[in-house]
C-alpha positions in Angstrom: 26.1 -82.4 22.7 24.3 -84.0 19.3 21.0 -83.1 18.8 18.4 -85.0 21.0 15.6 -85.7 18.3 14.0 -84.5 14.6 10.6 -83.0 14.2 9.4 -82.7 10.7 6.0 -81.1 9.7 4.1 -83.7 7.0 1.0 -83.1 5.2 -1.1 -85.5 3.7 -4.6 -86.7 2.8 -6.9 -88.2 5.7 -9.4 -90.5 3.9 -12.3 -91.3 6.3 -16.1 -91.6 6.1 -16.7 -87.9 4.8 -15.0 -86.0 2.1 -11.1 -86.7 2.1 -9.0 -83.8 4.2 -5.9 -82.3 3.7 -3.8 -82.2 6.5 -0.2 -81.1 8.5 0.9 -82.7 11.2 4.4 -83.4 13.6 6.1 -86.6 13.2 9.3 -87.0 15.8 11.8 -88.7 16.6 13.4 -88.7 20.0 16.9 -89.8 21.1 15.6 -91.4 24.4 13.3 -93.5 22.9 15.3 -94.9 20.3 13.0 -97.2 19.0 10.1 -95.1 18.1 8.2 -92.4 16.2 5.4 -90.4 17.5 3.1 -89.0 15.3 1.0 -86.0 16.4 -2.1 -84.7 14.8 -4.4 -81.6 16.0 -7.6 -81.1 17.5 -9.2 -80.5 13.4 -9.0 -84.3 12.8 -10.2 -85.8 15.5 -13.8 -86.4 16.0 -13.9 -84.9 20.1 -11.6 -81.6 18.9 -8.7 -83.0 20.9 -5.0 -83.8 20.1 -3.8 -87.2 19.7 -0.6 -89.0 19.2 0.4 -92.5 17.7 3.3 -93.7 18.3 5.1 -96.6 16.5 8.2 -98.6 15.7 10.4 -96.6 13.3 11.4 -99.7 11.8 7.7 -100.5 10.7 7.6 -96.8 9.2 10.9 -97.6 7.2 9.8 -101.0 6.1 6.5 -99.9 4.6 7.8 -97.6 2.4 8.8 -100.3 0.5 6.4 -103.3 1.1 3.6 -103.8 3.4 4.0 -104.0 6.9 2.4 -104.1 10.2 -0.1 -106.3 11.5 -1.8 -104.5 14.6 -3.1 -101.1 15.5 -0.5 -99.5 12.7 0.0 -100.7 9.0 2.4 -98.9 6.5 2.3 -99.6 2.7 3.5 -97.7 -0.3 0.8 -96.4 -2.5 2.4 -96.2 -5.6 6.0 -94.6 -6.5 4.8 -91.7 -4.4 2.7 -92.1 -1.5 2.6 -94.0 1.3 -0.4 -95.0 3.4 -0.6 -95.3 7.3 -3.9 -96.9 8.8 -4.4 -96.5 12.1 -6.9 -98.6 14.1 -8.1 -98.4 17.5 -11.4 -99.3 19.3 -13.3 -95.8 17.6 -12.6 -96.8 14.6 -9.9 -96.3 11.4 -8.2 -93.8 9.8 -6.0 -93.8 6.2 -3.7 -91.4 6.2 -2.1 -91.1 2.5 1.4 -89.3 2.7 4.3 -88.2 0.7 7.1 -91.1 1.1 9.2 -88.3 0.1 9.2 -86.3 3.4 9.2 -89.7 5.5 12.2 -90.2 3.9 13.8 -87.1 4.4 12.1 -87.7 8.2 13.7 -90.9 9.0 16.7 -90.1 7.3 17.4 -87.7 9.2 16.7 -89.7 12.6 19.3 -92.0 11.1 22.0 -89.3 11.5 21.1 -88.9 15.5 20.6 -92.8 15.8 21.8 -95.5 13.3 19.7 -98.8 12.7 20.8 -101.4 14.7 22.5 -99.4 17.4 19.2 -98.4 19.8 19.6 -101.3 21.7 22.7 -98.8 22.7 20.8 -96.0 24.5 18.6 -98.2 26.3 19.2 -98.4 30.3 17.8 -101.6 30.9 18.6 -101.8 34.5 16.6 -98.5 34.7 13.9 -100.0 32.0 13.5 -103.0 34.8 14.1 -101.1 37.8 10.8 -99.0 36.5 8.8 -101.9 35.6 9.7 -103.6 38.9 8.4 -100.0 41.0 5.2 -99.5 38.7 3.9 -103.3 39.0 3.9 -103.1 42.9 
């Protein structure tokens, strides 16, 4: 049975109002929800001490490594030969996340092995997809 999804540890620089804060945190990938990443932060860097998770395409995370890209809640952009930057924006607020492309590469290449680009469309059931869409709207 291959390997259902990749966890990685990543560290990195949160750059908010106060003094800038080193960090670790979980980015994953999952098998069954082939098109994203979830990235998951602990209770230290959030301003009510609890967790919180963002989750995102993983084909906006492999495009900003290389040029800018996003346009809503998440953007991704390289920052230099050596960083990348993730902003995260929600109704509280911002949050620039500065991060070693390095180990998002290693990250996502690593959730290419378990799912290739181009073939997620693959592991979707989208008679179940619908079927839970249909039962959740009535």
């Amino acid at each position: 049975m291959p390997f259902e999804s990749v966890v990685h540890p990543i560290t990195g620089v949160l750059i908010g109002p106060l003094a800038p804060v080193r960090f670790t945190a979980r980015i994953e990938y999952q098998r069954s929800d082939p098109f994203a990443v979830r990235m998951l932060f602990g209770p230290e860097l959030t301003f009510d001490s609890t967790p919180v998770a963002w989750t995102f395409a993983r084909q906006l995370l492999s495009d900003g490594l290389s040029r800018r890209a996003g346009h809503g809640d998440v953007r991704v952009s390289p920052y230099g030969a050596a960083r990348t930057t993730i902003e995260l924006r929600d109704h509280n607020g911002c949050a620039l996340l500065v991060l070693h492309t390095q180990e998002l590469e290693a990250f996502l290449n690593e959730a290419e092995t378990l799912v290739a680009t181009g073939s997620e469309e693959q592991l979707i059931s989208w008679d179940a997809e619908l079927a839970a869409l249909v039962r959740d709207a009535v």
